[in-house]
C-alpha positions as a Markdown table, in Angstrom:
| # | Residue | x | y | z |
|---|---|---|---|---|
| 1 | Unk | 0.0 | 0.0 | 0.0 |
| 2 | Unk | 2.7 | 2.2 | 0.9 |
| 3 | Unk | 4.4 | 2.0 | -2.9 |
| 4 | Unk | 1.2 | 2.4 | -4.4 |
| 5 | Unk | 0.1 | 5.9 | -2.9 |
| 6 | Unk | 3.9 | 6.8 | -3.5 |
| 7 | Unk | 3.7 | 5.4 | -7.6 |
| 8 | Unk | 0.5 | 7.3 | -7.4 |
| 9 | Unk | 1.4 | 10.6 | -6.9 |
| 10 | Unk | 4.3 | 10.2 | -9.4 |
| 11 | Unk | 2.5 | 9.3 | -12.0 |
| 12 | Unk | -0.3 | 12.3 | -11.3 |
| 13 | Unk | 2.8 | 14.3 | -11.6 |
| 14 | Unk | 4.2 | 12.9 | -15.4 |
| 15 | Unk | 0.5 | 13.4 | -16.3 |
| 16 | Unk | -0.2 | 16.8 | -16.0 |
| 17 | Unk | 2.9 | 17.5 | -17.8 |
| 18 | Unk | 4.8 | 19.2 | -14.9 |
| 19 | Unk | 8.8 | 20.2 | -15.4 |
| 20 | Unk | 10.8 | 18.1 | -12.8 |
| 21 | Unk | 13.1 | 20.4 | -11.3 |
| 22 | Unk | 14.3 | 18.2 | -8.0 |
| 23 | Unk | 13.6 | 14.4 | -7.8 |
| 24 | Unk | 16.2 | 12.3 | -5.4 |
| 25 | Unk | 15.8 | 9.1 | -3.7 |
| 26 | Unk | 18.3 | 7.5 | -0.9 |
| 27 | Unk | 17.7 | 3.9 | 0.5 |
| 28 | Unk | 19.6 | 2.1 | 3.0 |
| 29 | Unk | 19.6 | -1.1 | 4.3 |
| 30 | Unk | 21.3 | -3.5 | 7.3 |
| 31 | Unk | 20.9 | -7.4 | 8.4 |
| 32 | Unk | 22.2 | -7.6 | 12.4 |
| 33 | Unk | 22.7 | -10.6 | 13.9 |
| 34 | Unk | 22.3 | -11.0 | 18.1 |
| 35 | Unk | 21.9 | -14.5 | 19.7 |
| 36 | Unk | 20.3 | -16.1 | 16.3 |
| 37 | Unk | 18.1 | -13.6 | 15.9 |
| 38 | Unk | 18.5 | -11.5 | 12.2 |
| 39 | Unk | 16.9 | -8.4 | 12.1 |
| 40 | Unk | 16.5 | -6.7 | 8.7 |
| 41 | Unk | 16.8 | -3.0 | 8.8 |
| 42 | Unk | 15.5 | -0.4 | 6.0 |
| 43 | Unk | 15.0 | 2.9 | 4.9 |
| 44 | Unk | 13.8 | 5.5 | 2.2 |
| 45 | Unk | 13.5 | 8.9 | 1.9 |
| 46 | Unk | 12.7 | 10.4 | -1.5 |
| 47 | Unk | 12.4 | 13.8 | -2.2 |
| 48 | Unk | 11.0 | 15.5 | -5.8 |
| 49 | Unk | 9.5 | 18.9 | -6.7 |
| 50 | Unk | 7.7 | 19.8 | -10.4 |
| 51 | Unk | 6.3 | 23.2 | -11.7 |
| 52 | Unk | 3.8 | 23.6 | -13.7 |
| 53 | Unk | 3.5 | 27.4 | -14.5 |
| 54 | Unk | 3.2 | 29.3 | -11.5 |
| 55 | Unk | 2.3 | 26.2 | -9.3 |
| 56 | Unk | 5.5 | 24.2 | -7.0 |
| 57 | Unk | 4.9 | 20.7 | -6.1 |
| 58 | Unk | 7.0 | 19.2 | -3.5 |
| 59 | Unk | 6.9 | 15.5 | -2.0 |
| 60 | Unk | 8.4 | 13.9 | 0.8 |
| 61 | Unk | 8.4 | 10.9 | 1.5 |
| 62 | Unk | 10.0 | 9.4 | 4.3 |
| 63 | Unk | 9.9 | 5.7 | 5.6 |
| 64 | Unk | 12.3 | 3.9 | 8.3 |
| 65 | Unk | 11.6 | 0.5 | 9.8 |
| 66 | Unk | 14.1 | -1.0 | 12.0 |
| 67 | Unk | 13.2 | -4.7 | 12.9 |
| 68 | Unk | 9.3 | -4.5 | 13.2 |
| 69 | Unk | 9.5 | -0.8 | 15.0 |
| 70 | Unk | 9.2 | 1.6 | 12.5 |
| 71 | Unk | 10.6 | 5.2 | 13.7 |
| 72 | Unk | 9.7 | 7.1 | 10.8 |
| 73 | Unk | 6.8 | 7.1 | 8.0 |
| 74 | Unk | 6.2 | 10.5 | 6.8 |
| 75 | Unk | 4.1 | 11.1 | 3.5 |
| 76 | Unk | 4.0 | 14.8 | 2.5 |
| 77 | Unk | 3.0 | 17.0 | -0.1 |
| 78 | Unk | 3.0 | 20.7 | -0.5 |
| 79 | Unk | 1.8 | 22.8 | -3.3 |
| 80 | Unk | 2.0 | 26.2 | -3.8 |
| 81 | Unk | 0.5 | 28.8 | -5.9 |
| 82 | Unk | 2.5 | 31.6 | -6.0 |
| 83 | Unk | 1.7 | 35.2 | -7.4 |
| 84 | Unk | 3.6 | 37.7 | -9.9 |
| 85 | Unk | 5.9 | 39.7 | -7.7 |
| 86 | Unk | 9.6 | 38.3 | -7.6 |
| 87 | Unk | 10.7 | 40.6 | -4.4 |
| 88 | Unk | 7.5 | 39.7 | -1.6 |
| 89 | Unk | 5.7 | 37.0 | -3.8 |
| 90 | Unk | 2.0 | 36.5 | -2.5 |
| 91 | Unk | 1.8 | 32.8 | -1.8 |
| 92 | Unk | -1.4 | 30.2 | -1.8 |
| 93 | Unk | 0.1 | 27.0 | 0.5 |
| 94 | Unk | -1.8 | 23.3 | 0.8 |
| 95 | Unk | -0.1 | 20.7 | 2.2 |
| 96 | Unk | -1.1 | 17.7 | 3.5 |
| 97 | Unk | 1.4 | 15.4 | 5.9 |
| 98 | Unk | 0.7 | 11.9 | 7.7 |
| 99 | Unk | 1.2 | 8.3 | 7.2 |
| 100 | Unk | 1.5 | 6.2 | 3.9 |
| 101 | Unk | -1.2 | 4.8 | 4.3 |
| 102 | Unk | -3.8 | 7.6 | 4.8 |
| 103 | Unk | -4.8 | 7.1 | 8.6 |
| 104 | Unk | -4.2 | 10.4 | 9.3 |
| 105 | Unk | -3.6 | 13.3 | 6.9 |
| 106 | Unk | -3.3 | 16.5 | 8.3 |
| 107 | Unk | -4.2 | 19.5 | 5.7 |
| 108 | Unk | -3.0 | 23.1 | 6.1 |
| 109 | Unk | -4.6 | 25.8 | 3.9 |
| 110 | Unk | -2.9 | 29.6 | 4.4 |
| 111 | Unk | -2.4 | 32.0 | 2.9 |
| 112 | Unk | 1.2 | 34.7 | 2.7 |
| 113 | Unk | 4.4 | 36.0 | 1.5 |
| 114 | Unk | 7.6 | 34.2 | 0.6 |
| 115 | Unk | 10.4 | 35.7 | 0.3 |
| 116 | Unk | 12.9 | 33.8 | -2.3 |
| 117 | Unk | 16.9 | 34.6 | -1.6 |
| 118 | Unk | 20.0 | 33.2 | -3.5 |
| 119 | Unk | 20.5 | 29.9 | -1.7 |
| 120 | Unk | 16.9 | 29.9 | 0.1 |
| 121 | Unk | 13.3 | 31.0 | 1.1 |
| 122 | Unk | 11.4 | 32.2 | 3.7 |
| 123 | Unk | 7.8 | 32.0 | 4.0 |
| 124 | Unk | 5.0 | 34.0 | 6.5 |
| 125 | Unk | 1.7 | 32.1 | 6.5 |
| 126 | Unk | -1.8 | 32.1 | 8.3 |
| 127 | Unk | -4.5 | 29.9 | 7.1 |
| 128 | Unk | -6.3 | 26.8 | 8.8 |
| 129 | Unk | -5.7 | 23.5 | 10.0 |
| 130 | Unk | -7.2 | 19.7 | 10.8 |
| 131 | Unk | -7.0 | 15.9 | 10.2 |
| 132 | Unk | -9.2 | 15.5 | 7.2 |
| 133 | Unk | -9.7 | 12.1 | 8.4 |
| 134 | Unk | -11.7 | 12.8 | 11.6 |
| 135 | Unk | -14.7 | 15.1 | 12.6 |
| 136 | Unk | -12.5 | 17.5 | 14.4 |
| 137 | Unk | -13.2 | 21.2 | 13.5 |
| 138 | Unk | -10.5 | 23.4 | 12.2 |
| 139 | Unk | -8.6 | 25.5 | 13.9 |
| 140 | Unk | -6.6 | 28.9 | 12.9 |
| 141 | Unk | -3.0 | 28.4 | 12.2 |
| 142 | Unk | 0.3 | 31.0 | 11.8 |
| 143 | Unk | 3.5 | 29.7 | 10.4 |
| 144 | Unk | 6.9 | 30.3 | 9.3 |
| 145 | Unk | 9.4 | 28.1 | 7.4 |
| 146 | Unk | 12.5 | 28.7 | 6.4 |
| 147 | Unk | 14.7 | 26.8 | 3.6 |
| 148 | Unk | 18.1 | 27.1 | 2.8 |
| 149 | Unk | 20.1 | 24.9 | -0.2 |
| 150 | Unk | 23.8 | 25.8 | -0.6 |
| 151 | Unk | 26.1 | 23.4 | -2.8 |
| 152 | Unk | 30.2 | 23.2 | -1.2 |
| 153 | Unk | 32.1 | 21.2 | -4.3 |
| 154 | Unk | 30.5 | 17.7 | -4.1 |
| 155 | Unk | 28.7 | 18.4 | -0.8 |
| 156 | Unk | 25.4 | 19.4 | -1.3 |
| 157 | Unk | 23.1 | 20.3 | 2.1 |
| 158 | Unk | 20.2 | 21.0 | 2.4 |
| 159 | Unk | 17.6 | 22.2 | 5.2 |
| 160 | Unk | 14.4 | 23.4 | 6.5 |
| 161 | Unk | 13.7 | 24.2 | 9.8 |
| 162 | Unk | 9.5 | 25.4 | 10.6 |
| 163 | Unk | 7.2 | 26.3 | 13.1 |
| 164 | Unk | 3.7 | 26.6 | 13.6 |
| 165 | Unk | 1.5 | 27.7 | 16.2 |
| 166 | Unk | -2.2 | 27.6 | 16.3 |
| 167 | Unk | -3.8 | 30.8 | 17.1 |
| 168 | Unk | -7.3 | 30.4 | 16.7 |
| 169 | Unk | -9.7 | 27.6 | 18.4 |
| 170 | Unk | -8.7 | 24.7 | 20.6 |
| 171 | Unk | -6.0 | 22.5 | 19.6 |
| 172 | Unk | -7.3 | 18.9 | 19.2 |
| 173 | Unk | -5.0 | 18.1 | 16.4 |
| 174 | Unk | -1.5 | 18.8 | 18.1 |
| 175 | Unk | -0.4 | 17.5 | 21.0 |
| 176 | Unk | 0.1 | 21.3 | 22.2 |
| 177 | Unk | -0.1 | 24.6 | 20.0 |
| 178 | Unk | 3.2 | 24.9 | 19.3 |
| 179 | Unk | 4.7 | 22.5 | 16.7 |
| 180 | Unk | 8.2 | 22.6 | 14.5 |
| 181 | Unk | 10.5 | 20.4 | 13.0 |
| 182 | Unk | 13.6 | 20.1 | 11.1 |
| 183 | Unk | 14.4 | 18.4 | 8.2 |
| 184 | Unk | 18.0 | 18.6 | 7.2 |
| 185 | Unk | 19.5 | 16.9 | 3.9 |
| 186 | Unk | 23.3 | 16.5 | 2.9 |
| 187 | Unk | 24.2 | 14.4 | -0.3 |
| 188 | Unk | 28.1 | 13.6 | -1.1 |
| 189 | Unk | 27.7 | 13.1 | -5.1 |
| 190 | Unk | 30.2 | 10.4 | -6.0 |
| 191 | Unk | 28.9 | 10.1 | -9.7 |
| 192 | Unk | 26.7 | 12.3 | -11.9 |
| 193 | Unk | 23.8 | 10.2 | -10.5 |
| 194 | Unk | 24.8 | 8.5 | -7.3 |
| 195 | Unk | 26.1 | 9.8 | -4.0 |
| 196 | Unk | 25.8 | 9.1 | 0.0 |
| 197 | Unk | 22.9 | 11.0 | 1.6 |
| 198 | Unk | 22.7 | 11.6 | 5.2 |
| 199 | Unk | 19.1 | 12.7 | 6.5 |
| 200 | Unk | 17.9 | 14.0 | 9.8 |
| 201 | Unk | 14.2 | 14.3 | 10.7 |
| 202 | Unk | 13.1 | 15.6 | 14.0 |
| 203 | Unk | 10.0 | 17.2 | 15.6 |
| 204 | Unk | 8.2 | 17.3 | 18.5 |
| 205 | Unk | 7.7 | 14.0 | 18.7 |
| 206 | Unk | 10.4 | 12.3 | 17.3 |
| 207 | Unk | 14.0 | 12.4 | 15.5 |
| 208 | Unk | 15.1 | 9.9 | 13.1 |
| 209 | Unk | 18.7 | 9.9 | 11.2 |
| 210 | Unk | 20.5 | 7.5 | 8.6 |
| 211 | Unk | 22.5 | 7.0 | 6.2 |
| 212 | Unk | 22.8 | 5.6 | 3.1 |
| 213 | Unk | 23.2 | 5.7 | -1.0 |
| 214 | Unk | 21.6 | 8.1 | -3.1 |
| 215 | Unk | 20.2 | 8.3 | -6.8 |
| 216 | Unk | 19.5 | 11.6 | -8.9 |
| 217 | Unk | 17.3 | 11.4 | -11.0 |
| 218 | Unk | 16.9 | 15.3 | -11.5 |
């Protein structure tokens, strides 16, 4: 089920004709061995965005089972519409973040600015928030996320730290009101297409790192 929704949204994307501008995929893997007992280890994280006029798709999708715990499983899209102005672009943001297999999926729809810089963005948001998947209502939401990409040789790192705080209404989607989390990427090319990637995911549950080789596609 997992690779489905994943092919899925790949395919919606060669459909519609989009340009790929970013599409990356790293996977690691371990067997251990303790007292008989072999525990397989695995990982993916792939990351792709497309633009189709003035609209940016980015997915994330992030997946780490060790043994049968799995720390990480993180499907995420975000697309935004952005306006005209190239110095304090108005900025139309849905994105949608939970499990692979659709459990829980946590939509935000704001509204802002983004701000675009040489090796980064910054964006200023306020819209609304909730788990599509349950009769909870929705409640106000202010954000800001911040993205910075800077290339050193063969080391390329990339990151982007955000936080979000709802304002409006009780919180019965977060734990709390306050929310962030970092995502930070560094990929060691070793060929045109393949490299070692290094990924760190944390937030206010949870962090999850690894390591492991990397494929380019874009």
């Amino acid at each position: 089920m997992k690779l489905y929704i994943l092919l899925l949204v790949l395919l919606l994307c060669t459909v519609v004709n989009a340009e790929t501008t970013k599409l990356r995929i790293m996977l690691s893997a371990l067997e251990s061995t303790q007292k008989e007992v072999t525990t397989f280890n695995y990982s993916w994280a792939l990351t792709g965005q497309w633009k189709f006029d003035n609209v940016l798709f980015d997915l994330n999708s992030d997946y780490s089972k060790n043994g049968d715990s799995v720390s990480l499983d993180r499907l995420q899209t975000t697309t935004r519409i952005l306006g005209s102005k190239k110095d304090l672009c108005p900025l139309i943001l849905i994105q949608t973040k939970g499990e692979h297999n659709l459990n829980s999926v946590d939509t935000l729809i704001s509204v802002g600015y983004r701000k675009q810089f040489k090796s980064g963005f910054l964006e200023i948001t306020t819209g609304i928030f909730k788990d599509l998947r349950t009769d909870d209502a929705w409640v106000g939401d202010t954000g800001i996320n911040f993205g910075i990409t800077k290339t050193f040789g063969r080391l390329h790192i990339q990151a982007g730290p955000k936080a979000t705080w709802d304002a409006l209404g009780t919180a019965r989607i977060r734990d709390n009101r306050f929310r962030y989390t970092l995502d930070f990427n560094a990929n060691y090319t070793l060929t045109k297409k393949l490299g070692i990637g290094y990924k760190y995911y944390y937030d206010n549950k949870s962090q999850t790192q690894w390591i492991g080789i990397t494929y380019t596609i874009k």
